[in-house]
C-alpha positions in Angstrom: 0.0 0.0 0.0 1.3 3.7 -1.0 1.5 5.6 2.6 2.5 9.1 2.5 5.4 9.9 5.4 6.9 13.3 5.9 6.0 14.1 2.2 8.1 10.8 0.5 5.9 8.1 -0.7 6.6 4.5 0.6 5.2 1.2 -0.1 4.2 -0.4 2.4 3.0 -4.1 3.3 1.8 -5.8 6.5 4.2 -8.6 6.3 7.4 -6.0 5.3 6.2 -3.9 8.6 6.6 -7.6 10.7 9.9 -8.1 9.1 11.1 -4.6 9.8 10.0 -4.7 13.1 11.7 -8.2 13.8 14.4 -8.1 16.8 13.6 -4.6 17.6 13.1 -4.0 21.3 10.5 -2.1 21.6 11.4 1.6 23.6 8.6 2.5 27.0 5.4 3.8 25.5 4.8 7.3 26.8 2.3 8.7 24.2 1.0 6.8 21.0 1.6 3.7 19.9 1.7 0.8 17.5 1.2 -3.2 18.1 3.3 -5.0 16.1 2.9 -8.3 16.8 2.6 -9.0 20.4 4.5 -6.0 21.2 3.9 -2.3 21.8 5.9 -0.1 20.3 6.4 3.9 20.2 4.5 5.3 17.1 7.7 7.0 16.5 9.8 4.2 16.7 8.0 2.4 14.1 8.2 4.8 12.2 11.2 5.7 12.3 12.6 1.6 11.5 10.1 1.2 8.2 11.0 4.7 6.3 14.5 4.8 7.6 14.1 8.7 8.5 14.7 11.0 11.4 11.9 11.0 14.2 12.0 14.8 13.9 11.0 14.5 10.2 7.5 12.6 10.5 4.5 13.2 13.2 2.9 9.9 15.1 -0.2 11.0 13.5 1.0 10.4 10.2 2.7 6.8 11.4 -0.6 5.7 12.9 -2.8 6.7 10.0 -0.4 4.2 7.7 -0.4 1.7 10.3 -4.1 1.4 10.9 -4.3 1.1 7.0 -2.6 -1.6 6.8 -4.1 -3.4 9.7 -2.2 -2.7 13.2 -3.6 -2.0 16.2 -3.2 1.4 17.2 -3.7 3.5 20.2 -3.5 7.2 20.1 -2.8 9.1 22.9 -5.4 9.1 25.8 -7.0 12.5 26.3 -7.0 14.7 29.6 -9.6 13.7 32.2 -12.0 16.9 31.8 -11.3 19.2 34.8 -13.9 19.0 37.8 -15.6 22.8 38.2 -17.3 23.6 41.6 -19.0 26.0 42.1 -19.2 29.0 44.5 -21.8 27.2 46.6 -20.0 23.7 46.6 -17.0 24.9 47.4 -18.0 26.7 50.6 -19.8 23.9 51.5 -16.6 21.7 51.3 -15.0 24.3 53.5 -17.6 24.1 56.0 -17.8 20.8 56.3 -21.1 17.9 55.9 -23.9 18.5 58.6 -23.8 15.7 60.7 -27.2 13.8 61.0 -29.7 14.8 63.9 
């Protein structure tokens, strides 16, 4: 399959990914990420062993968009927990403490 990374056309297959990827340790997973395999590996890292380019050169986004097209598993990034808003009234009440029962 023709995957588009950091502007230079590649042709990419499943089975050449699995080859690439063979005896590469895979690096801890801090952000996205690829399985390859059994293994999770850094979308970076992948990417980085199939075009044969810089990390700086290519985003993860552009990595996980060819994997996924050719069938990995991929997990982006998980988002921020949304931040929990009081408000004025629940707030003071939490400073004043719960009413004990009576």
């Amino acid at each position: 399959m023709r995957c588009v990374i950091a502007r230079f056309p590649f042709d990419l297959t499943k089975s050449g990914v699995l080859e690439s990827m063979k005896g590469i340790k895979p690096e801890p997973v801090t952000g996205e990420s690829v399985i390859v395999g059994r293994r999770h590996y850094p979308a970076k890292q992948v990417g980085e062993v199939v075009t044969r380019q810089d990390r700086r050169d290519f985003t993860a986004g552009e990595v996980l968009r060819a994997m996924s097209r050719l069938g990995f598993t991929c997990r982006a990034l998980p988002g921020a927990a949304p931040a929990r808003v009081d408000s004025p009234l629940q707030r003071a009440s939490a400073l004043l403490g719960t009413p004990l029962p009576g």
